[in-house]
MIVOBA-448450 format. One line per 5 residues: number of its first residue (from 1); their letters; for each residue x, y, z of N, C-alpha, C, CB. Coordinates in steps of 0.05 Angstrom, whole numbers, plus 5000, padded with zeros to 4 digits. Glycine has a CB too. Layout:
<pabas>
NUM) a) X,Y,Z,X,Y,Z,X,Y,Z,X,Y,Z ~ ...
</pabas>
This chain:
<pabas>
1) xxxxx) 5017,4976,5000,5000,5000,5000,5017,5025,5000,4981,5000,5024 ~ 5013,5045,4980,5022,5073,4981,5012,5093,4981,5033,5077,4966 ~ 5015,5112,4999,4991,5135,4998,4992,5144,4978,4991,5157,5016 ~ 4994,5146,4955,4976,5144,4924,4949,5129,4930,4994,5123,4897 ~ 4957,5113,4925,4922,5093,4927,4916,5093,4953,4921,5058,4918
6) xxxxx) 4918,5093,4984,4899,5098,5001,4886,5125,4989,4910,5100,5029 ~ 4894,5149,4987,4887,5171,4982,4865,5168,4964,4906,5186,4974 ~ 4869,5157,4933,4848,5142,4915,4830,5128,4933,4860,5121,4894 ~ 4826,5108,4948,4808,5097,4966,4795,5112,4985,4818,5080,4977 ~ 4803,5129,4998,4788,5157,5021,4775,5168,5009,4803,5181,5036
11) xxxxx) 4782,5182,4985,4776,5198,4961,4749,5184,4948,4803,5196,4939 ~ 4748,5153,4941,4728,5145,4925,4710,5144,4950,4732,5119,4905 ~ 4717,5126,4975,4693,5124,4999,4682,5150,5010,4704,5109,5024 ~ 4693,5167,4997,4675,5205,5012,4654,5216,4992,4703,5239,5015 ~ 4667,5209,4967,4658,5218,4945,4638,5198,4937,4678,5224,4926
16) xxxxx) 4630,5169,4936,4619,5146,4934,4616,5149,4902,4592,5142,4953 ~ 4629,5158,4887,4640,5157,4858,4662,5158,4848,4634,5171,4846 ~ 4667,5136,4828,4693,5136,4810,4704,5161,4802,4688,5122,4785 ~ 4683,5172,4788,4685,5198,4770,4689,5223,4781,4663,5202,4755 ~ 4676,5228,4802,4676,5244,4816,4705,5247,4835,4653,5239,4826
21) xxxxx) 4715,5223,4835,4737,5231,4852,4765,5226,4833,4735,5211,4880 ~ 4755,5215,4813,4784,5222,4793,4780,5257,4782,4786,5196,4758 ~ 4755,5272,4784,4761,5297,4775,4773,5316,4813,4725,5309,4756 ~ 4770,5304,4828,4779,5317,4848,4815,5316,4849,4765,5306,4873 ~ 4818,5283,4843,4849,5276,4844,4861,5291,4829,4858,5252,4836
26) xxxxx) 4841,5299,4795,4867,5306,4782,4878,5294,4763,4885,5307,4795 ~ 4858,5272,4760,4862,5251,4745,4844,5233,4733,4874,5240,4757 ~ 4846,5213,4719,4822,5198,4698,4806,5182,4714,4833,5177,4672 ~ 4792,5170,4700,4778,5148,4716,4784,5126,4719,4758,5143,4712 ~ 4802,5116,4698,4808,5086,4691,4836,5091,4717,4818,5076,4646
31) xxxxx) 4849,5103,4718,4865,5104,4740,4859,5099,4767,4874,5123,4741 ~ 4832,5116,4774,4828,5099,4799,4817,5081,4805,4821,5106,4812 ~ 4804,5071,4786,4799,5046,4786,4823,5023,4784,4782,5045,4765 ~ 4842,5035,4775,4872,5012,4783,4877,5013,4807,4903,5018,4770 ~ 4878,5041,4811,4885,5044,4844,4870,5024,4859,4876,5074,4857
36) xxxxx) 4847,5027,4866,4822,5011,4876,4828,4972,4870,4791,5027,4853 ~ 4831,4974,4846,4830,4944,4841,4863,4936,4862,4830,4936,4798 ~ 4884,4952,4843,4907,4940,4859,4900,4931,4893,4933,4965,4859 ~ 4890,4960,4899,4885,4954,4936,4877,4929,4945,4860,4972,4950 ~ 4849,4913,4915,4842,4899,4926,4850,4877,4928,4827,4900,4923
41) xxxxx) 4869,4873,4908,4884,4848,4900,4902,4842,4926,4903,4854,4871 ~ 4916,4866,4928,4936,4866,4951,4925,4858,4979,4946,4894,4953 ~ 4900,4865,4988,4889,4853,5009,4875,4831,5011,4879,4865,5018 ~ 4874,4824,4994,4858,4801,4979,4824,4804,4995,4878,4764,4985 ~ 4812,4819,4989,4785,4831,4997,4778,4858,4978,4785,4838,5031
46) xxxxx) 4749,4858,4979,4732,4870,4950,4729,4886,4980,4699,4850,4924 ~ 4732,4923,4973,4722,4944,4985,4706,4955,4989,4727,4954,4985 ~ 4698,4955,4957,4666,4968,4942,4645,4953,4936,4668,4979,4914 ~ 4625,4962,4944,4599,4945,4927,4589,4967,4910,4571,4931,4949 ~ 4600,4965,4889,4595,4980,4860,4564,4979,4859,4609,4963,4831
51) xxxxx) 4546,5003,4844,4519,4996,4833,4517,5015,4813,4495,4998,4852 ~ 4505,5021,4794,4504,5043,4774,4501,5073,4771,4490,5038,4763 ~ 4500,5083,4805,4495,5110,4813,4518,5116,4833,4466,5115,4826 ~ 4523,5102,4843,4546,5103,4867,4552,5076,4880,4537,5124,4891 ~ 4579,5077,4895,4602,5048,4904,4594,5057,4935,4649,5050,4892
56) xxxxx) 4587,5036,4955,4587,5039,4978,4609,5017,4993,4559,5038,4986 ~ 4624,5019,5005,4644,5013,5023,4629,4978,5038,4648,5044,5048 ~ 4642,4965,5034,4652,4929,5039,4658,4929,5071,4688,4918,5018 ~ 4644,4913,5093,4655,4915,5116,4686,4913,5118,4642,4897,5131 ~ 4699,4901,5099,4731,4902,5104,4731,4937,5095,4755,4875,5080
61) xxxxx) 4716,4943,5067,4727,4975,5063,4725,4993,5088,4709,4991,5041 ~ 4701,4987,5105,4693,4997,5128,4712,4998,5149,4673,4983,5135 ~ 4726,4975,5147,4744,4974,5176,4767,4986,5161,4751,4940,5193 ~ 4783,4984,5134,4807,5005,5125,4804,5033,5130,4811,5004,5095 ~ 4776,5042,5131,4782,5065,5126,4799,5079,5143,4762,5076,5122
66) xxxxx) 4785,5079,5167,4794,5095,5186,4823,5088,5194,4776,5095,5207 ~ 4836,5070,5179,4866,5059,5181,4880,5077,5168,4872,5033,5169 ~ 4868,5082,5141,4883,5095,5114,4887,5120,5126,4865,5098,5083 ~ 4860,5135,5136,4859,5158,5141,4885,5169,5167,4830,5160,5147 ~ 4883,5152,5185,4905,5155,5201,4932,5154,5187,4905,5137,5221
71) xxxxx) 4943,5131,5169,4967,5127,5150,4968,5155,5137,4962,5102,5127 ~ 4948,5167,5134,4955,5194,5115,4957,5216,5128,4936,5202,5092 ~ 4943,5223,5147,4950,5243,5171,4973,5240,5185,4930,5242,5190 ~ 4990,5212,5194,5011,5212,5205,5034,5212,5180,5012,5189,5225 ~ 5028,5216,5151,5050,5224,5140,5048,5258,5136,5054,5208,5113
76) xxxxx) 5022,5266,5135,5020,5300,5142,5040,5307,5156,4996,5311,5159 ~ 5031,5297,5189,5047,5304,5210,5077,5302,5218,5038,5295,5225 ~ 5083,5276,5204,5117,5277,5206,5131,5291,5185,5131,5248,5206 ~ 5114,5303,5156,5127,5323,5139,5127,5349,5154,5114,5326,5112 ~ 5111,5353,5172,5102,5381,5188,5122,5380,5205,5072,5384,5204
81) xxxxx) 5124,5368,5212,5154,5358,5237,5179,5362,5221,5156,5319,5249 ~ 5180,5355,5214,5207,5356,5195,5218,5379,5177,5204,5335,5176 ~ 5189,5397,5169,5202,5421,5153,5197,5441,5174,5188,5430,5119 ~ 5189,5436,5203,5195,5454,5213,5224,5452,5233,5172,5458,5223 ~ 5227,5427,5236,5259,5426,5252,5278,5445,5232,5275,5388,5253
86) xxxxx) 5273,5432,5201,5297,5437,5188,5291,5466,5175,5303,5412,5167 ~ 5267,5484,5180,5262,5514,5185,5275,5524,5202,5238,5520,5192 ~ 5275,5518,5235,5290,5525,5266,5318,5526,5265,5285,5503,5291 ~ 5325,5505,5247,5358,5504,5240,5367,5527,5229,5367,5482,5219 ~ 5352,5535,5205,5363,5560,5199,5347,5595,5201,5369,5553,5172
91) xxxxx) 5329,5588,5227,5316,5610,5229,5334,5630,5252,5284,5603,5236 ~ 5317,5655,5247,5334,5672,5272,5312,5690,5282,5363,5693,5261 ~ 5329,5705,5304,5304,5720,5324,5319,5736,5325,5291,5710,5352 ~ 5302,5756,5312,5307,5793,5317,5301,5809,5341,5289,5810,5299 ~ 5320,5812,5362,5313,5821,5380,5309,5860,5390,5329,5806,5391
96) xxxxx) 5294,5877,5394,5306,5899,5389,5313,5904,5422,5286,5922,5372 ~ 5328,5925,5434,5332,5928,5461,5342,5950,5465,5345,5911,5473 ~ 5325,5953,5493,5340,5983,5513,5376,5975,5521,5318,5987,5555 ~ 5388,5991,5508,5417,5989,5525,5423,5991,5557,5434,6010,5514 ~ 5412,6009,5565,5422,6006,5594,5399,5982,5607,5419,6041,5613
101) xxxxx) 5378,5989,5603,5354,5965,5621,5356,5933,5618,5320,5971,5609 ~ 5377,5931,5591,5374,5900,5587,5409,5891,5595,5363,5891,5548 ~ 5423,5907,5595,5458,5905,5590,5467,5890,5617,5476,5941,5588 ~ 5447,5883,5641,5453,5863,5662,5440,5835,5660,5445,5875,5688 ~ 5430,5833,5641,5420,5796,5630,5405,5797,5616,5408,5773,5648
106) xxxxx) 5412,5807,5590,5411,5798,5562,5431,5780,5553,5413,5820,5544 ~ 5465,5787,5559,5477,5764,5550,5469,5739,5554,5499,5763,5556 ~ 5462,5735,5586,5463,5714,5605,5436,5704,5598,5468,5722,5636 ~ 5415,5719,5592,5390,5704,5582,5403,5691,5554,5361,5726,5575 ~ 5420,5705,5528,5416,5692,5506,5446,5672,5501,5408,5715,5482
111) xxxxx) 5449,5670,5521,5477,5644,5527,5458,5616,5545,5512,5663,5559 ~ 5445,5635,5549,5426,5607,5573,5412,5588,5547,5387,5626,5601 ~ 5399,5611,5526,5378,5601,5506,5390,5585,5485,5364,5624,5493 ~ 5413,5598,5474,5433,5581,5452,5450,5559,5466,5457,5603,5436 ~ 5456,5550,5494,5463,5531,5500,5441,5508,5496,5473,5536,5523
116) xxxxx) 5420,5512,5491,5395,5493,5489,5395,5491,5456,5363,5506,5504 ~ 5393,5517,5443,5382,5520,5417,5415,5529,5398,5353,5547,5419 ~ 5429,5516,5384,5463,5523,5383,5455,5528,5351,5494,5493,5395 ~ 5427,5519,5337,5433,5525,5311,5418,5559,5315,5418,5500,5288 ~ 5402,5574,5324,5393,5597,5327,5409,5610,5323,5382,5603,5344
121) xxxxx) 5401,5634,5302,5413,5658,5311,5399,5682,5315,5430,5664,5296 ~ 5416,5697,5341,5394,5713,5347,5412,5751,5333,5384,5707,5391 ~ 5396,5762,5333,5403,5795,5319,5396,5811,5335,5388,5804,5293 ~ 5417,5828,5351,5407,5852,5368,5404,5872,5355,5423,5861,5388 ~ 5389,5885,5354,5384,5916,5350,5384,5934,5377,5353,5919,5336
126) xxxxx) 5405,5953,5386,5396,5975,5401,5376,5999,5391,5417,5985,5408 ~ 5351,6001,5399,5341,6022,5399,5335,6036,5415,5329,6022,5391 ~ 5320,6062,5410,5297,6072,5437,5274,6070,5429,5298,6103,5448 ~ 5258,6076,5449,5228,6061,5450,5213,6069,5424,5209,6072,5477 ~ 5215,6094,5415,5200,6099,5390,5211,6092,5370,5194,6122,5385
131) xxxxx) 5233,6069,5375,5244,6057,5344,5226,6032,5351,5285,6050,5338 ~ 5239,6028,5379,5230,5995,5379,5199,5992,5363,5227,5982,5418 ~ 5175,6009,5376,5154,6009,5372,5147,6006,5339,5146,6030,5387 ~ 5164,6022,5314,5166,6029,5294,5178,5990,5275,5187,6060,5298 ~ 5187,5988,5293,5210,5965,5286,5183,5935,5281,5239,5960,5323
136) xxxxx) 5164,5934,5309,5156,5914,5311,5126,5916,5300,5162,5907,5335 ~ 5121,5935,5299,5104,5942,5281,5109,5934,5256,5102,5964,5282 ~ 5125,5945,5240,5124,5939,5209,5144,5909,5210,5141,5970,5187 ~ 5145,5898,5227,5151,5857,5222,5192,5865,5216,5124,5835,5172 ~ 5203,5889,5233,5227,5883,5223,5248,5877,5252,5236,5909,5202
141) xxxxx) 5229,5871,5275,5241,5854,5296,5218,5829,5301,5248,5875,5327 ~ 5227,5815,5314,5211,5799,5323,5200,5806,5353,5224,5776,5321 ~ 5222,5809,5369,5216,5810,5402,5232,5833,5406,5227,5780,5424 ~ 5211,5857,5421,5231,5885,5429,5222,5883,5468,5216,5926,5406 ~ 5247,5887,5484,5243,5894,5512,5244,5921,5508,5264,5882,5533
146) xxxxx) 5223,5932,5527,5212,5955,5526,5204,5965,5546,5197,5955,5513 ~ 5210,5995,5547,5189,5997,5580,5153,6001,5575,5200,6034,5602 ~ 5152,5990,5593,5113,5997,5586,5100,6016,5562,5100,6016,5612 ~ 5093,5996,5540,5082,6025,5526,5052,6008,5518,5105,6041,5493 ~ 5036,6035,5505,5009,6042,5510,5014,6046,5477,4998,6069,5534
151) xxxxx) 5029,6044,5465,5024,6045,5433,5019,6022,5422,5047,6055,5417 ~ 5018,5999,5438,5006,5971,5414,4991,5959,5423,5024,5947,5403 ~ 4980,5953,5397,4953,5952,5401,4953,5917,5418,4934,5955,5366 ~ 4933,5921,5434,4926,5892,5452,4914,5868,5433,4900,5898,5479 ~ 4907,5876,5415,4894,5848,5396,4917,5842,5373,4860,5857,5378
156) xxxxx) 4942,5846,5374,4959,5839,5360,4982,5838,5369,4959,5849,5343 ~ 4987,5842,5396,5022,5837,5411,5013,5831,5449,5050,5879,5407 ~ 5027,5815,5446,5029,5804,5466,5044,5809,5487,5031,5786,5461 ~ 5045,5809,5516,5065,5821,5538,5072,5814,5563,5060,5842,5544 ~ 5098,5812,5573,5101,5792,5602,5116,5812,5612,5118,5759,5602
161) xxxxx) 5124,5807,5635,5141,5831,5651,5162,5813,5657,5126,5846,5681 ~ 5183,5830,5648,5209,5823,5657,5224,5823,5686,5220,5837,5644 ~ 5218,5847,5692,5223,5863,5716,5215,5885,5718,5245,5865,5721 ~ 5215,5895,5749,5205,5926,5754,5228,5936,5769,5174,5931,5774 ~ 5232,5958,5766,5256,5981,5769,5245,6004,5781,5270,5991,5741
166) xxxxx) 5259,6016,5794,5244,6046,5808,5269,6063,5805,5230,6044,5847 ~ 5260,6085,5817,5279,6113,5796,5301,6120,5828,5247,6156,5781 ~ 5324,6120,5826,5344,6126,5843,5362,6153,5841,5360,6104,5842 ~ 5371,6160,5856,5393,6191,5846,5418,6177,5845,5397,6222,5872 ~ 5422,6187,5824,5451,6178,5814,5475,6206,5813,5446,6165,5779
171) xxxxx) 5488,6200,5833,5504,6220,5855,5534,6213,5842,5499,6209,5896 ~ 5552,6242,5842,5576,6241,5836,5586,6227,5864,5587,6270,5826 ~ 5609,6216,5866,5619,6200,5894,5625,6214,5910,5641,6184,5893 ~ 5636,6243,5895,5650,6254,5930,5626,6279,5928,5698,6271,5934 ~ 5596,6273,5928,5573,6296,5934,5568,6285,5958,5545,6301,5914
176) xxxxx) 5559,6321,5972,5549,6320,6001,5532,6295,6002,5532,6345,6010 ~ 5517,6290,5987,5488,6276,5994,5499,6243,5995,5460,6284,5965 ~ 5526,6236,5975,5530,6210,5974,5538,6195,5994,5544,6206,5960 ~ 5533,6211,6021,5547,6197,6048,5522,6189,6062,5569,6219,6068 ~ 5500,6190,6047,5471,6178,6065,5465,6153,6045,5438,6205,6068
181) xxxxx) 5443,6142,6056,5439,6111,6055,5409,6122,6040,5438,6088,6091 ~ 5399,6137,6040,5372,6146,6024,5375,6181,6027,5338,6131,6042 ~ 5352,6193,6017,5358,6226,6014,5333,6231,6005,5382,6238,5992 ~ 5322,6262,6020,5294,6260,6013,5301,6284,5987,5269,6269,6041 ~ 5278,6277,5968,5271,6296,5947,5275,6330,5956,5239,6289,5941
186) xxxxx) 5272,6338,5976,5277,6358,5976,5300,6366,5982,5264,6365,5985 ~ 5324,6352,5986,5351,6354,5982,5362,6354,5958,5361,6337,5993 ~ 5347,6363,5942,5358,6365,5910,5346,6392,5897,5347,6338,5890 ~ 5337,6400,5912,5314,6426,5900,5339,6453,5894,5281,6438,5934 ~ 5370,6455,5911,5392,6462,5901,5392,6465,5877,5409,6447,5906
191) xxxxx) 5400,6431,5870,5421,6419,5855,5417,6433,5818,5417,6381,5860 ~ 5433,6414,5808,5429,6413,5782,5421,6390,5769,5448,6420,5772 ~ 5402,6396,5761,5399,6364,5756,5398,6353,5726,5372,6355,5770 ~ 5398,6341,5717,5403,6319,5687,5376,6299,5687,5438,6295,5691 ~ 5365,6300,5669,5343,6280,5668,5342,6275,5638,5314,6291,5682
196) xxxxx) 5345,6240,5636,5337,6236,5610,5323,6250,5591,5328,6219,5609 ~ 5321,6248,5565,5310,6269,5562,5279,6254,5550,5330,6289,5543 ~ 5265,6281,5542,5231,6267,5557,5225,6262,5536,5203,6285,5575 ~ 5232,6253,5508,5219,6240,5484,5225,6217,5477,5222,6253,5463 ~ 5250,6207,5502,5259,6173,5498,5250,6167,5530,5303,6165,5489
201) xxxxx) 5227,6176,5552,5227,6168,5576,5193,6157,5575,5238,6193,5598 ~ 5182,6154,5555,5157,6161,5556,5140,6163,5577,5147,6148,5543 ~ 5140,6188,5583,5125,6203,5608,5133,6212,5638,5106,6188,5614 ~ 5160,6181,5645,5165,6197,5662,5183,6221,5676,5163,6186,5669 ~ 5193,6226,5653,5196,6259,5655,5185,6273,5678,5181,6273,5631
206) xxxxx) 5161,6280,5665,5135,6298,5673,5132,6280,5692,5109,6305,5651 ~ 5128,6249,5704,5123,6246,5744,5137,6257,5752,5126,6222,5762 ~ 5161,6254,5748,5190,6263,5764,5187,6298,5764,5224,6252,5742 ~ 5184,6311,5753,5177,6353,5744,5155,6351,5767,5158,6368,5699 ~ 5137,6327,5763,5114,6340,5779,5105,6331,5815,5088,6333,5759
211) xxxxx) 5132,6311,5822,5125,6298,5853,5153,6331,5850,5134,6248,5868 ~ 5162,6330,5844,5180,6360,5858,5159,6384,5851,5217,6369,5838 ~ 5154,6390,5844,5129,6403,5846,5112,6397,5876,5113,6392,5819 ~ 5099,6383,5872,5090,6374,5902,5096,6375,5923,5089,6359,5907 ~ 5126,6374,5922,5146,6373,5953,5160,6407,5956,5180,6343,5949
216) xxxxx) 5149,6428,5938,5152,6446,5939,5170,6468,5921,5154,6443,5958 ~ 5183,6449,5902,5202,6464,5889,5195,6453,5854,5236,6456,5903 ~ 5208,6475,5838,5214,6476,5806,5246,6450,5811,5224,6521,5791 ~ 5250,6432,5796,5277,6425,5794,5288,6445,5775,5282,6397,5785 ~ 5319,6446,5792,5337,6467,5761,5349,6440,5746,5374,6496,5773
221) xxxxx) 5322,6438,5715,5342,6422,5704,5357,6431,5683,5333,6401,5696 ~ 5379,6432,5679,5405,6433,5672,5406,6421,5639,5422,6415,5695 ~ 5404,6388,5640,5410,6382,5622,5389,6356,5608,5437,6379,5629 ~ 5393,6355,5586,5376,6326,5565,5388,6310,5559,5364,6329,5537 ~ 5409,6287,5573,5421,6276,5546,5404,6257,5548,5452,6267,5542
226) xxxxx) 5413,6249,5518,5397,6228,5494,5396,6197,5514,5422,6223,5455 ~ 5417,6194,5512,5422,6167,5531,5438,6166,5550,5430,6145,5518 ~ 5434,6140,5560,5441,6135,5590,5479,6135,5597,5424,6100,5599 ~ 5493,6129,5574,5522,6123,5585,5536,6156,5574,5540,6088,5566 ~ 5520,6185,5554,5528,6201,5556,5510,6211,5593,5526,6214,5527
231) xxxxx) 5495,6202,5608,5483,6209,5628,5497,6208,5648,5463,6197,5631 ~ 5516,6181,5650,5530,6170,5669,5555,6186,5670,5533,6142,5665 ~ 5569,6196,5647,5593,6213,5643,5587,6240,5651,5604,6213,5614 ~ 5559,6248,5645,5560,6282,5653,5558,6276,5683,5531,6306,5640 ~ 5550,6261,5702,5546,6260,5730,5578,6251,5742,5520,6237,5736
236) xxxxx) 5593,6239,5725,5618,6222,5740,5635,6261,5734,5637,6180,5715 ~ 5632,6271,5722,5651,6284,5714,5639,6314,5738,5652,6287,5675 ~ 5624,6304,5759,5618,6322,5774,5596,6352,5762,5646,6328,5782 ~ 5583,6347,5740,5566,6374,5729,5538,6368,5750,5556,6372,5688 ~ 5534,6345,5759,5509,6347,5775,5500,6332,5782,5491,6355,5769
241) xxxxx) 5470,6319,5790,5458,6301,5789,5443,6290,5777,5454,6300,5800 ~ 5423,6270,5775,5406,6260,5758,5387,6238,5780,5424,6245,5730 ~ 5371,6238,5765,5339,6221,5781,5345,6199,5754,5293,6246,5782 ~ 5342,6176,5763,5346,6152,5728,5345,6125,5745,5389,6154,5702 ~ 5344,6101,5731,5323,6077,5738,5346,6067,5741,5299,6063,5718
246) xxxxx) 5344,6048,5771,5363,6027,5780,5387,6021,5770,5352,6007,5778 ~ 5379,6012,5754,5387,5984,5730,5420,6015,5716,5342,5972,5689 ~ 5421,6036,5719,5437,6048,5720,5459,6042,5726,5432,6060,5728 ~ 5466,6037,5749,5482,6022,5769,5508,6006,5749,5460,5999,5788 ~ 5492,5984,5735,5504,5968,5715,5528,5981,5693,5480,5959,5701
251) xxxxx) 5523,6010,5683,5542,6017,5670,5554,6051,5677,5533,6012,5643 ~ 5550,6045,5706,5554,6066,5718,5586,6058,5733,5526,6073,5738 ~ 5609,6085,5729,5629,6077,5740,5634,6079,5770,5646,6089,5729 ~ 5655,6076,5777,5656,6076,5803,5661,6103,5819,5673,6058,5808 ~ 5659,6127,5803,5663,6159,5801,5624,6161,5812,5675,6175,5759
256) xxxxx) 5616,6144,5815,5582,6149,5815,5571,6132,5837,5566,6140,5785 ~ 5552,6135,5855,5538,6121,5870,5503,6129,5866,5551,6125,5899 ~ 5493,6104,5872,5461,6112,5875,5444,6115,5902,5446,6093,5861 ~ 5430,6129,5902,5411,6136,5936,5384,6127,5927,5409,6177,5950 ~ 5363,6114,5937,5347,6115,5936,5324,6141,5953,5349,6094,5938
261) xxxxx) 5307,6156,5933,5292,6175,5950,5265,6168,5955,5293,6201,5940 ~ 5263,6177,5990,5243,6181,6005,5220,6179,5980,5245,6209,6024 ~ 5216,6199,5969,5188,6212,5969,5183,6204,5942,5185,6244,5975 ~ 5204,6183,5921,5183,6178,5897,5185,6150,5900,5191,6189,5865 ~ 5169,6141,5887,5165,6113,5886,5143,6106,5854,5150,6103,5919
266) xxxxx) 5161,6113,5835,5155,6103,5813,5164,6084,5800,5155,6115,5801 ~ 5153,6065,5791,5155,6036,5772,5165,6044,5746,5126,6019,5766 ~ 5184,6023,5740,5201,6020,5717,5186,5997,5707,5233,6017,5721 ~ 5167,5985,5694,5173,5959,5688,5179,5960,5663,5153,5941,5693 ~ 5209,5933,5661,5215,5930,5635,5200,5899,5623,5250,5933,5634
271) xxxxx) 5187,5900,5592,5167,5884,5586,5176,5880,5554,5136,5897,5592 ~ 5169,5851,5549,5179,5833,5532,5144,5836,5513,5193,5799,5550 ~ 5154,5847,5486,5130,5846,5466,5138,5825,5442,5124,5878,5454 ~ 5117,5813,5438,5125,5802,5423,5094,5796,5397,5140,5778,5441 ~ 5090,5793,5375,5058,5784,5368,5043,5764,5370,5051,5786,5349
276) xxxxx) 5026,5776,5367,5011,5752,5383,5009,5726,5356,4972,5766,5397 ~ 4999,5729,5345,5001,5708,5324,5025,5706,5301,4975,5711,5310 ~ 5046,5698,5324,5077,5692,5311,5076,5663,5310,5106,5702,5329 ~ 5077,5656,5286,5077,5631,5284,5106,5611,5276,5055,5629,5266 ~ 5127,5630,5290,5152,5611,5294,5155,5603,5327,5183,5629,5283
281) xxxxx) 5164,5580,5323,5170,5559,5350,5190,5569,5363,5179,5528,5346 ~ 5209,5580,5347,5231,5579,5365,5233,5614,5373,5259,5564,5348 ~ 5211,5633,5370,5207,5651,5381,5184,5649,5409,5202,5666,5361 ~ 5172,5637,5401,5156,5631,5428,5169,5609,5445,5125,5622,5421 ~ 5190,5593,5446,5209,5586,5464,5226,5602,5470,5219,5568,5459
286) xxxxx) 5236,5630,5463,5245,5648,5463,5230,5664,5488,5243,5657,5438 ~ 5211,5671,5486,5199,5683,5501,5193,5661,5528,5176,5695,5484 ~ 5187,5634,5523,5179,5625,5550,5210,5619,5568,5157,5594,5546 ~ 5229,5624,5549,5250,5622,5567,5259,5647,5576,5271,5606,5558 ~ 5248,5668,5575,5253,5701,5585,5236,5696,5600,5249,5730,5568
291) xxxxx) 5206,5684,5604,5193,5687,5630,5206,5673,5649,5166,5679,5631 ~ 5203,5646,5642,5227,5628,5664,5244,5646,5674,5248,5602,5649 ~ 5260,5665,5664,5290,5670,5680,5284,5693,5685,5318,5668,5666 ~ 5255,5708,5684,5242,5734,5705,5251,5732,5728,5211,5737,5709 ~ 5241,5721,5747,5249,5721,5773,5283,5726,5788,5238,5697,5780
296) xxxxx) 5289,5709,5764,5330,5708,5772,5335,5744,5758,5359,5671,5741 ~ 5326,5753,5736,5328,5777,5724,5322,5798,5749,5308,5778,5700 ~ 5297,5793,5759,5295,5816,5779,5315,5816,5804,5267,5815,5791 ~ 5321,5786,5815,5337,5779,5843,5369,5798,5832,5343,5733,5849 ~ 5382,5790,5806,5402,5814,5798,5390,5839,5800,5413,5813,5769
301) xxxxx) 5378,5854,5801,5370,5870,5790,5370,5892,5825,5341,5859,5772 ~ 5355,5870,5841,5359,5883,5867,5378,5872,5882,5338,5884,5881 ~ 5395,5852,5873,5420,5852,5885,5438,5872,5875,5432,5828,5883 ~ 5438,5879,5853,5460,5898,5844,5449,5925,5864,5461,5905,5804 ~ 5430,5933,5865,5418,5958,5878,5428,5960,5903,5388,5958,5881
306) xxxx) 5424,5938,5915,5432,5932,5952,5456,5945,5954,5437,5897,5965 ~ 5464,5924,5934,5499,5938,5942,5514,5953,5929,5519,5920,5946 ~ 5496,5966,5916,5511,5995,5900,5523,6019,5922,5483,6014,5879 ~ 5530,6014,5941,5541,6034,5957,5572,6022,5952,5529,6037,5991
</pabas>
């Protein structure tokens, strides 16, 4: 038996015509009728009870069928198996990412992932959030870590939390203030201060402008830079201070320390997007192995913090 002729046999028992199912095959009539006869020869049992309007199925045809039908679905399934292994072999995952928020286990997540998966390859992209957003949108990343955003749409991307981060002062080493263990907000109402700048922070800028506001003062801010490692140099080099998320710490020199303050307590969460109807495997094992290693992501995250003094 070859799925050629089971297929001819499913084909004639659905259709309960010769004719009718050589115009579905694709093919003549006198052909499936070889098909059919060979089958029967080969099992040595008659399948059909032929009549001049239509062929109805033989208790032996009766009991093949549902044999054949399985024989042909499990060769579906092991071709489905097979052009997708040998797809994974040479597929890759576009990743886009925050430089400072991911730069303490991203390697360590995608050394964890290719020790499992060694034919993957994966593609970093650094962006900022209004690339990332731009990126995964038009299908030219696959998976962007991101901080919380409100630009995609919920019926087409999907989202887990990585970790949550909260906003610290990031202090030149030898400043008055770097010799305390915390510092309230209004010990900066002085200073000079540096704050990311507010078209790559989406929004929180303006919390941070407006709990100083609250506690009684305008901040003098000073300066915008673009990103976080020109951020870390204007503060090491003594021009001032800065309010900026934990995870700082990580590519912050040793010219710098962080305080946590009293009076804000705003969330960083950084979050893994990905779409929702991605239909590669080895991106959605991608992603379930970034949730898996959430918890160890955050335990760095506030171990590095603890002991950033």
């Amino acid at each position: 038996m070859d799925l050629k002729t089971l297929t001819t046999f499913v084909t004639v028992a659905r259709l309960k015509n010769f004719t009718a199912a050589a115009r579905e095959l694709h093919t003549v009539q006198p052909t499936v009728s070889r098909h059919i006869s060979d089958l029967e020869n080969e099992l040595q049992t008659k399948l059909f009870d032929r009549t001049t309007h239509q062929v109805d199925l033989t208790p032996s045809g009766e009991r093949l069928l549902p044999e054949a039908l399985h024989i042909i679905e499990n060769d579906q399934r092991v071709k489905s198996v097979i052009k997708q292994i040998d797809s994974d072999e040479h597929q890759e995952i576009k990743v886009g990412y925050l430089a400072t928020a991911c730069t303490f286990f991203l390697p360590e997540l995608i050394n964890r992932f290719r020790s499992k998966q060694p034919n993957v390859q994966l593609r970093l992209y650094e962006m900022t959030p209004a690339e990332q957003i731009e990126a995964i949108v038009d299908n030219k990343v696959d998976i962007i870590f991101s901080r919380e955003s409100h630009h995609l749409n919920e019926s087409y991307f999907s989202s887990y939390l990585v970790y949550e981060d909260s906003l610290t002062a990031l202090l030149p080493r030898n400043h008055s203030l770097a010799s305390k263990k915390r510092i309230d907000i209004d010990d900066l109402h002085n200073e000079s201060l540096h704050l990311f700048h507010r078209n790559e922070w989406l929004g929180v800028y303006e919390r941070i402008i407006r709990v100083c506001r609250e506690n009684g003062f305008a901040p003098n801010v000073v300066g915008n830079p673009m990103n976080m490692r020109h951020l870390v140099t204007t503060i090491s080099s003594g021009l001032g201070i800065s309010i900026a998320p934990g995870c700082i710490k990580f590519i912050a020199d040793g010219s710098c320390v962080c305080r946590p303050i009293n009076q804000i307590d705003i969330q960083l969460p950084l979050t893994v997007y990905f779409r929702k109807h991605n239909k590669s495997r080895i991106v959605d094992e991608f992603v379930s192995h970034t949730i898996a290693q959430s918890v160890d992501i955050q335990a760095m995250l506030q171990g590095e913090i603890a002991t950033s003094d």
